[in-house]
C-alpha positions as a Python dict, from the first residue, in 0.01 Angstrom:
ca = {
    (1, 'X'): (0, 0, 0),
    (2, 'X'): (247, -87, -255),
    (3, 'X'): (145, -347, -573),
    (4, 'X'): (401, -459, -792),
    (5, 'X'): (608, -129, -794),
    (6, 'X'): (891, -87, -1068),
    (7, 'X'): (1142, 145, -1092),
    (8, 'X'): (1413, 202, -1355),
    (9, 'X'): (1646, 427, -1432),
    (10, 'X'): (1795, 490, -1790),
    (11, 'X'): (2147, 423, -1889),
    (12, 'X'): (2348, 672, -2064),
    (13, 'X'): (2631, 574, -2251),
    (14, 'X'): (2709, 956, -2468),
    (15, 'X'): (2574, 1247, -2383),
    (16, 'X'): (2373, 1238, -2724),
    (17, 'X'): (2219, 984, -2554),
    (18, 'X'): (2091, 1192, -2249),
    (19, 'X'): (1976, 1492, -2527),
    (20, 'X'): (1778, 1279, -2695),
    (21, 'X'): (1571, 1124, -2430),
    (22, 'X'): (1465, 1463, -2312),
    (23, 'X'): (1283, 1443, -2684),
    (24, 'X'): (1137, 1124, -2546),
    (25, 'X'): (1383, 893, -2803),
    (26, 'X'): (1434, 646, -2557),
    (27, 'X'): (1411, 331, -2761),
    (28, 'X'): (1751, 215, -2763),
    (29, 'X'): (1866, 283, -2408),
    (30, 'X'): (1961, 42, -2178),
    (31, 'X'): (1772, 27, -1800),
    (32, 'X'): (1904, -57, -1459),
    (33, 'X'): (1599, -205, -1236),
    (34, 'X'): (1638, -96, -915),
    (35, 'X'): (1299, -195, -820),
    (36, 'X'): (1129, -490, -978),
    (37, 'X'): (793, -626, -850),
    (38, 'X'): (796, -492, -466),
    (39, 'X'): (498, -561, -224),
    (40, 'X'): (475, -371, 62),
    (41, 'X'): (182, -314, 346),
    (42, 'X'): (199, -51, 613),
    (43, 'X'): (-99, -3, 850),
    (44, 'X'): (-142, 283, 1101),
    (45, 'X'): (34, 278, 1440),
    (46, 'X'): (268, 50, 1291),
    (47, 'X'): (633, 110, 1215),
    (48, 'X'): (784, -115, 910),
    (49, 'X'): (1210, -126, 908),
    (50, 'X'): (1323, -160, 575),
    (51, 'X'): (1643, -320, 581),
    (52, 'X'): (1900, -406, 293),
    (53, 'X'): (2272, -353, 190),
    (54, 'X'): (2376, -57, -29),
    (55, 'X'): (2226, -33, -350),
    (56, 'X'): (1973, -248, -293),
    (57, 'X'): (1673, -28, -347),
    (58, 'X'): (1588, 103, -1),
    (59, 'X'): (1671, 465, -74),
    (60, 'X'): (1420, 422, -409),
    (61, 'X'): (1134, 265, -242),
    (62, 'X'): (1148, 552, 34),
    (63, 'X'): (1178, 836, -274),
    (64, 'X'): (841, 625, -468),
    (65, 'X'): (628, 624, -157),
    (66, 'X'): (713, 974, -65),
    (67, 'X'): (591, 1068, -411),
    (68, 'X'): (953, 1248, -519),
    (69, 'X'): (998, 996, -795),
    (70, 'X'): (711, 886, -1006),
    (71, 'X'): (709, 485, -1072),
    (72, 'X'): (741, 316, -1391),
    (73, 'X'): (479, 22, -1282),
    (74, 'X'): (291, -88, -1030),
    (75, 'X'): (43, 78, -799),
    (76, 'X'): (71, 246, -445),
    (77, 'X'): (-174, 396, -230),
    (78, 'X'): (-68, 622, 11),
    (79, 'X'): (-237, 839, 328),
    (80, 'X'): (-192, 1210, 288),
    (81, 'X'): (43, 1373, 377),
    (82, 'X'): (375, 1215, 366),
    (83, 'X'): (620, 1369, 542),
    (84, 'X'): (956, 1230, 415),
    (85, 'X'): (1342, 1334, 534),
    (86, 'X'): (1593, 1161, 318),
    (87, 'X'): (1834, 1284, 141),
    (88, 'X'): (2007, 1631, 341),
    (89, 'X'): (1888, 1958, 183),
    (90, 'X'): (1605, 1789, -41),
    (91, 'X'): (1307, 2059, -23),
    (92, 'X'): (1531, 2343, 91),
    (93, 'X'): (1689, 2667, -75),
    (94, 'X'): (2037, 2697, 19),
    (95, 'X'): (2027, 3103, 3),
    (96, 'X'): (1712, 3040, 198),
    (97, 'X'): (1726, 3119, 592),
    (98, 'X'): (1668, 2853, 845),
    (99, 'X'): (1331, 2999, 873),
    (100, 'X'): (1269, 3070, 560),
    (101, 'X'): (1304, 2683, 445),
    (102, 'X'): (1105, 2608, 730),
    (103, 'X'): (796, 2756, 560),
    (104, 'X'): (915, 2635, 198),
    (105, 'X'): (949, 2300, 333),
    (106, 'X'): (591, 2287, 465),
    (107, 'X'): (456, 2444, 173),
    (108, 'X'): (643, 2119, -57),
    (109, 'X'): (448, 1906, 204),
    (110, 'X'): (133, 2131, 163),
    (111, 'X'): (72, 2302, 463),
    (112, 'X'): (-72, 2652, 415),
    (113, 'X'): (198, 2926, 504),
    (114, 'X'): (-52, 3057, 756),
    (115, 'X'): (-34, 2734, 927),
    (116, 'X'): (333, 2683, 940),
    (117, 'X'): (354, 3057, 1047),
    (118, 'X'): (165, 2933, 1361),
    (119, 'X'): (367, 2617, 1432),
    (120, 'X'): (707, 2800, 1308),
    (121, 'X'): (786, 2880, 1687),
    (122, 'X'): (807, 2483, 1801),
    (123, 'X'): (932, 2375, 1475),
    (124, 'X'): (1247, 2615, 1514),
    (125, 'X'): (1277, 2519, 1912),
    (126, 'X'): (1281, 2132, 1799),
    (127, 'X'): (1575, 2213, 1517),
    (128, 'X'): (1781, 2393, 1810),
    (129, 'X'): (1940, 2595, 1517),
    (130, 'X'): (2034, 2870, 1772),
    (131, 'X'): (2190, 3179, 1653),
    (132, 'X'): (2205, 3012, 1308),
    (133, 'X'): (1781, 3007, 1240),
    (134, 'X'): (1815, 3322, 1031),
    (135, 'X'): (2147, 3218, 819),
    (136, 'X'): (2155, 3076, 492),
    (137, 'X'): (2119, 2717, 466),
    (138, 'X'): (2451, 2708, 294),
    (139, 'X'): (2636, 2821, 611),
    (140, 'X'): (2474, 2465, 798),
    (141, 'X'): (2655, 2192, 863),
    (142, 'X'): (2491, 1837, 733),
    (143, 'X'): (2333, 1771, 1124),
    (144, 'X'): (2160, 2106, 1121),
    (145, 'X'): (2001, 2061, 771),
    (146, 'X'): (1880, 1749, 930),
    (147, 'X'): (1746, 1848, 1259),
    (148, 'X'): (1570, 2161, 1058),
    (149, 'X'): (1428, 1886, 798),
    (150, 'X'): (1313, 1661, 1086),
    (151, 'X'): (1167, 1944, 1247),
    (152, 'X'): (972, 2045, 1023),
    (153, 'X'): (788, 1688, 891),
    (154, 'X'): (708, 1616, 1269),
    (155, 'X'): (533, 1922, 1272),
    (156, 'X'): (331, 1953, 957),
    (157, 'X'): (80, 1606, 1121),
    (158, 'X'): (157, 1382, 853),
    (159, 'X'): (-13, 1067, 808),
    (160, 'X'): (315, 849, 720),
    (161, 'X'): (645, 949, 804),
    (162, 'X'): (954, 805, 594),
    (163, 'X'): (1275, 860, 772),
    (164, 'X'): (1571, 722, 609),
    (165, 'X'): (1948, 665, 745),
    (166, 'X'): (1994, 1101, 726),
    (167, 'X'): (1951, 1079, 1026),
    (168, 'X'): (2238, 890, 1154),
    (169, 'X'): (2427, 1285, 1072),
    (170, 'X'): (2298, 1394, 1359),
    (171, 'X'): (2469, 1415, 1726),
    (172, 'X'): (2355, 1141, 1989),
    (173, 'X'): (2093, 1433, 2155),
    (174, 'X'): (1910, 1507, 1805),
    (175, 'X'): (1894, 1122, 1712),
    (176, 'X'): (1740, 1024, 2104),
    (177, 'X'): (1519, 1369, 2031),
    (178, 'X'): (1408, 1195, 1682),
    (179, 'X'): (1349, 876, 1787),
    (180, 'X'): (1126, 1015, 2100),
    (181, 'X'): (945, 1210, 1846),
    (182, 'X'): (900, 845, 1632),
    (183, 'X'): (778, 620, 1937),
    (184, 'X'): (493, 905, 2010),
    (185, 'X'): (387, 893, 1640),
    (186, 'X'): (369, 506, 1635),
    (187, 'X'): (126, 530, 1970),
    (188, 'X'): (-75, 843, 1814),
    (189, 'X'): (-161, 581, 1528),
    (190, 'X'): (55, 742, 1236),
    (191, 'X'): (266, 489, 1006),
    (192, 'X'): (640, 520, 1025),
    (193, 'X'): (848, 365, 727),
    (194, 'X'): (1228, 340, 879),
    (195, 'X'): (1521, 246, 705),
    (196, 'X'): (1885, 191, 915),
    (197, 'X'): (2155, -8, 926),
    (198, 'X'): (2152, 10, 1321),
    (199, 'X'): (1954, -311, 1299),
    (200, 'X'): (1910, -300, 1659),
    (201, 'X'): (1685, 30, 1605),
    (202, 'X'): (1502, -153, 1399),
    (203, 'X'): (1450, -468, 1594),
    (204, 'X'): (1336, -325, 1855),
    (205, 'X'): (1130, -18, 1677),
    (206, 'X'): (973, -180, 1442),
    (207, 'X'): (694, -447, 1433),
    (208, 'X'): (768, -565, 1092),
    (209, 'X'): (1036, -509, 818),
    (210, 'X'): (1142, -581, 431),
    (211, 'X'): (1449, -721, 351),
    (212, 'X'): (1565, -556, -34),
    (213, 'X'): (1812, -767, -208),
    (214, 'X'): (1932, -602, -553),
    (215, 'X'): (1553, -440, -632),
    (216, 'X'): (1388, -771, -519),
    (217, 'X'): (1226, -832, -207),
    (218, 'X'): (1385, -1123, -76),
    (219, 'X'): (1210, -1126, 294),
    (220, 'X'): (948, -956, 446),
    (221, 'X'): (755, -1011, 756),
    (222, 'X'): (801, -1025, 1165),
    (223, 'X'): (1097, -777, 1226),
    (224, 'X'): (1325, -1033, 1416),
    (225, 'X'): (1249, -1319, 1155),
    (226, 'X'): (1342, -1074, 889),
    (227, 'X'): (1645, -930, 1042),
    (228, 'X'): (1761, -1226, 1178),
    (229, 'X'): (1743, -1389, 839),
    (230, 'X'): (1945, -1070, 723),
    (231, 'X'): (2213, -1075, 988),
    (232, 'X'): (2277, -1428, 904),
    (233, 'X'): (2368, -1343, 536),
    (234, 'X'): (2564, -1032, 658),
    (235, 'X'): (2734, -1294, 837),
    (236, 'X'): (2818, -1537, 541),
    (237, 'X'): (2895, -1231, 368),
    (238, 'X'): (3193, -1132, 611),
    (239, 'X'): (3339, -1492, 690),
    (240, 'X'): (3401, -1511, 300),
    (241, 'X'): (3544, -1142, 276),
    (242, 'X'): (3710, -1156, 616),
    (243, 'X'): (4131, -1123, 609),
    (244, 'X'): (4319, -1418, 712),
    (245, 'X'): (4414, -1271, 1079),
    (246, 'X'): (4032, -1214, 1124),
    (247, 'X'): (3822, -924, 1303),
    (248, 'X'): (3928, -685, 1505),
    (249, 'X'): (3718, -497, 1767),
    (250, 'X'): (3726, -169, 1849),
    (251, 'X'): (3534, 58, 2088),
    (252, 'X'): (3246, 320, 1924),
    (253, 'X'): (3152, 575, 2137),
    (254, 'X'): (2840, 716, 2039),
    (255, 'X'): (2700, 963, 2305),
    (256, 'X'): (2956, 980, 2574),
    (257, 'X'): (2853, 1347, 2695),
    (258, 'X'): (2528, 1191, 2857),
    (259, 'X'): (2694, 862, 3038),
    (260, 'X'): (2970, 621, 2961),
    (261, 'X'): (3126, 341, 3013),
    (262, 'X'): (3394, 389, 3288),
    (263, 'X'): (3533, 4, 3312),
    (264, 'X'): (3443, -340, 3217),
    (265, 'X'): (3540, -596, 3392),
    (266, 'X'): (3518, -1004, 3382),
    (267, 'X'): (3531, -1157, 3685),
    (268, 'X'): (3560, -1514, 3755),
    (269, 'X'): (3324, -1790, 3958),
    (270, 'X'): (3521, -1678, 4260),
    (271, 'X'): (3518, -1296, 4183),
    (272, 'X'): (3864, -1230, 4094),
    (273, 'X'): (3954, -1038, 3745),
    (274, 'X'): (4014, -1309, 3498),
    (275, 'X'): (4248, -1331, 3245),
    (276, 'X'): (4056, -1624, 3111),
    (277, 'X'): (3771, -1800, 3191),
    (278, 'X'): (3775, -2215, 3252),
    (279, 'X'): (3523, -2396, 3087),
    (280, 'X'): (3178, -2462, 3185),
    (281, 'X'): (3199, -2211, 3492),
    (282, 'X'): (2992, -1931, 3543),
    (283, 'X'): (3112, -1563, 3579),
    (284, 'X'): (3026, -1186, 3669),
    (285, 'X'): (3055, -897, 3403),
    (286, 'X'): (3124, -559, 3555),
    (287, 'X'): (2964, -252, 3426),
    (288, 'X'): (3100, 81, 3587),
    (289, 'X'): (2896, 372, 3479),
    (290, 'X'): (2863, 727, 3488),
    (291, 'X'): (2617, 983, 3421),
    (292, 'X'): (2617, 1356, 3292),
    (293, 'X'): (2292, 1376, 3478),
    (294, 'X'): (2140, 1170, 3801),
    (295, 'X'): (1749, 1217, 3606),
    (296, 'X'): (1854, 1049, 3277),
    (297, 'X'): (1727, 687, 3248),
    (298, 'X'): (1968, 434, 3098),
    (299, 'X'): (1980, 62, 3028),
    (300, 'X'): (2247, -145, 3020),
    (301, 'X'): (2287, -433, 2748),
    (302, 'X'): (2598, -704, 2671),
    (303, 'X'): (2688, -993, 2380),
    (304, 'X'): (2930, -1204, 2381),
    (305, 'X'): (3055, -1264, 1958),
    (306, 'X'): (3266, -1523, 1803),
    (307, 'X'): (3560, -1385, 1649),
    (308, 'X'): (3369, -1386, 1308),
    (309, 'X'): (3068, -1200, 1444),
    (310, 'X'): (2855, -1444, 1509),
    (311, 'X'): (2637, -1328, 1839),
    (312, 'X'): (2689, -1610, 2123),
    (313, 'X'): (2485, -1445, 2421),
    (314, 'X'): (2267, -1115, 2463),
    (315, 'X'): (2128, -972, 2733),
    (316, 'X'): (1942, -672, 2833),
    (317, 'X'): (1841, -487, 3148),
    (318, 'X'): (1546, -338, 2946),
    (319, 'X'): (1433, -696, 2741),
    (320, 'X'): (1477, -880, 3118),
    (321, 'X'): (1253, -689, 3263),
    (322, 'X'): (1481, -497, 3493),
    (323, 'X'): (1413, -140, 3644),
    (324, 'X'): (1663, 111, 3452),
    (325, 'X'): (1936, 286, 3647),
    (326, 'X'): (1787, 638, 3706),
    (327, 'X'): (1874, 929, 3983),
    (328, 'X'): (2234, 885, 4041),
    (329, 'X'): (2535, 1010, 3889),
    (330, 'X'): (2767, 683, 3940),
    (331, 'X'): (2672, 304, 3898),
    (332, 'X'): (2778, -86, 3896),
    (333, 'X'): (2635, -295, 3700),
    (334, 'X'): (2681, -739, 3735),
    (335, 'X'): (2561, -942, 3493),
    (336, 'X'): (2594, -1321, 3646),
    (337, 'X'): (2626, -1586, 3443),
    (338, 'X'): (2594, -1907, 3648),
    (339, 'X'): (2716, -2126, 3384),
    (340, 'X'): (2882, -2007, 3066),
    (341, 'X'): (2845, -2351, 2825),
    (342, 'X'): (3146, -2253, 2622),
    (343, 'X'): (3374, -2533, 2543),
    (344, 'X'): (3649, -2312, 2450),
    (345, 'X'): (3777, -2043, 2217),
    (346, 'X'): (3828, -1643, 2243),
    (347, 'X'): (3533, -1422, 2184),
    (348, 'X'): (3489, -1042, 2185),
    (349, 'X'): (3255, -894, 2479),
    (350, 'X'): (3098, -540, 2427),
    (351, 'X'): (2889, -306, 2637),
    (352, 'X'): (2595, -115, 2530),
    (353, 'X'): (2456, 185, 2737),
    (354, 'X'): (2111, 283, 2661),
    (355, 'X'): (1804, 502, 2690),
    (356, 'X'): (1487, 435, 2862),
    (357, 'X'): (1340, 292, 2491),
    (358, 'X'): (1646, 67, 2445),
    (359, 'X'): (1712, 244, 2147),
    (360, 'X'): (1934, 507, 2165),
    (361, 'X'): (2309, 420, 2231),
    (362, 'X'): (2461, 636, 2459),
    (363, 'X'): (2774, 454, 2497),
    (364, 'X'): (2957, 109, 2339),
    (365, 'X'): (3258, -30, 2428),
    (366, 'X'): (3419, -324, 2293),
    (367, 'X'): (3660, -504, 2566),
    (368, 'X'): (4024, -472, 2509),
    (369, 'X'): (4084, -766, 2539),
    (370, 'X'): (3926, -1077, 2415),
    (371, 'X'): (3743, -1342, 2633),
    (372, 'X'): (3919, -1657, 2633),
    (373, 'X'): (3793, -1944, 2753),
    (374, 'X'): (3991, -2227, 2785),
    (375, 'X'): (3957, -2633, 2874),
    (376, 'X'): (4169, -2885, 2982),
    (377, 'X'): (4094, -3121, 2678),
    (378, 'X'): (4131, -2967, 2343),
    (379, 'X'): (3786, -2995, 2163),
    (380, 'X'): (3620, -2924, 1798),
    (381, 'X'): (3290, -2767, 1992),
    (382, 'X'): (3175, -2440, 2032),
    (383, 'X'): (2949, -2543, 2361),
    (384, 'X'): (2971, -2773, 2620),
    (385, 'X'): (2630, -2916, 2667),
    (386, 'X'): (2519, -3136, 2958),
    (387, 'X'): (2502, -3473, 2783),
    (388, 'X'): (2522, -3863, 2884),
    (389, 'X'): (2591, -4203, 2711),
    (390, 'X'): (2389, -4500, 2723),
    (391, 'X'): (2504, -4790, 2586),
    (392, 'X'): (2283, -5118, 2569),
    (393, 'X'): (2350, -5502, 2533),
    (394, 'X'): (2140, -5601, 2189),
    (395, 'X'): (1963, -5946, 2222),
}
């Protein structure tokens, strides 16, 4: 629980300045708020997404609740232990061995060393450090710290885990490995506080989230009122910073070496590959995919955006309710649209591969080419809604 938390940070102008506070001759310095009045509720078995752009505090709240930094006002309550991973190498000795940190680490979190000595086997298999576990920490590369620090605060029970956007360092197996490891906390009843920018990790993660804005809270309760509320002014954000020829896509591959993408195709009401869709009539999008391995589970997921990101359609095999593709190495995917109520204009259509939790993104890929959809009439609308006229005679 978190009451009216404050947080500021002093401003240094000379180093005389920074000398002299150490002395506790603070008086004159000037403060930059970066957190000013938050409220915040977490219960167990719930996960809360905190959400925000840079700088706006998220990074600070996470440090406050894990107690690394002390506030300067306001109360907070928190479950022991708090297991926290945020910022790479925080906790660890680079000289240290892979092992070695291990142990430290728990110790910081304030397991016994017997203890960790006993679960040091399964925290090391988790990390997957290989030949690397009993090298310095200064020879790792910034995913290894982070499997190694993730490793270790799954495995020390905590009562709340913090997990902030480190982990996005890791490769596509660690993060699905993580977020596995996150879903069985949530069900064991164990509070999860996770910040991202994937906001679809959150969304569909999280039961609740906090929107910071600038140290404030400006938003905070069900996870797609709050998000949705933030992706709208993301949105405002970019149609006032956006260049005068406008977005571009581009693909993002994020886990191709477990399945992929291997076409997309839009296909007309009649089934033929369309260069442009006429409007009001329905179509078929094609998914060809292919997996690394016929036992891993996937969904499949596809939006249609407006050229300045606004989201037109979404769907989901996994929110629709559809059985997952699973035990083959090669699939095709149709998504039928009966009746696509676009008026007219060109939009960008991406693909989203996923894992059995709708989570993980195994694959994205951002058509080519835009859709265009075209009428015979120009028009000022974005839809074309079934509508009808009724004009009466007034007595």
């Amino acid at each position: 629980m978190v009451r009216g938390l404050v947080k500021r940070y002093p401003l240094f102008a000379r180093r005389r300045d920074r000398a002299l506070a150490l002395f506790g001759w603070t008086g004159r310095l000037a403060y930059k708020t970066a957190l000013d009045g938050i409220e915040l509720e977490a219960f167990p078995g719930e996960a809360v997404g905190i959400v925000g752009e840079n700088g706006s505090g998220k990074s600070t709240l996470l440090r406050v609740v894990a107690g690394i930094s002390p506030a300067d006002a306001g109360e907070i309550r928190v479950k022991a232990p708090v297991a926290a991973i945020l910022e790479l190498g925080l906790g660890f000795h680079p000289d240290f061995t892979g092992r070695e940190n291990a142990v430290l680490y728990g110790a910081l979190l304030g397991v016994p060393e017997w203890i960790m000595a006993e679960r040091l086997d399964e925290v090391l298999a988790f990390a997957d450090l290989g030949e690397y576990v009993d090298q310095p920490l200064r020879t790792y590369s910034s995913g290894m710290a982070a499997r190694l620090a993730f490793a270790v605060a799954i495995h020390v029970d905590p009562a709340v885990l913090v997990v902030d956007e480190v982990l996005a360092v890791g490769d596509g197996a660690f993060q699905k490995k993580c977020i596995d490891a996150m879903i069985r906390f949530k069900q064991e009843g164990r509070t999860v506080l996770f910040c991202s920018h994937a906001l679809y990790a959150v969304t569909t993660f999280c039961q609740r989230a906090l929107w910071l804005h600038e140290g404030r809270v400006r938003r905070q309760g069900s996870v797609h009122e709050v998000v949705g509320a933030y992706e709208t002014y993301l949105l405002q954000r970019e149609k006032r910073q956006l260049a005068a020829d406008g977005r571009v896509g581009a693909g993002a591959r994020a886990d191709g070496g477990s399945g992929h993408f291997r076409q997309v195709r839009v296909l007309d009401a009649r089934g033929h590959e369309a260069a442009f869709l006429v409007a009001g009539e329905g179509c078929k999008i094609e998914l060809a995919v292919e997996s690394a391995k016929p036992e891993t589970v996937f969904h499949a997921a596809v939006t249609i955006e407006s050229q300045d990101g606004r989201c037109i359609f979404a769907a989901s095999t996994a929110r629709d309710g559809v059985a997952p593709l699973c035990d083959r190495t090669s699939y095709v995917v149709h998504l039928q649209i009966p009746s696509l109520p676009i008026a007219a204009g060109s939009f960008l259509l991406s693909a989203y591969l996923l894992d059995e939790n709708a989570l993980h993104i195994y694959d994205q890929v951002v058509a080519p080419a835009p859709l265009e959809v075209k009428s015979d009439l120009w028009t000022p609308s974005l839809l074309q809604l079934p509508h009808r006229w009724d004009v009466g005679v007034r007595s």
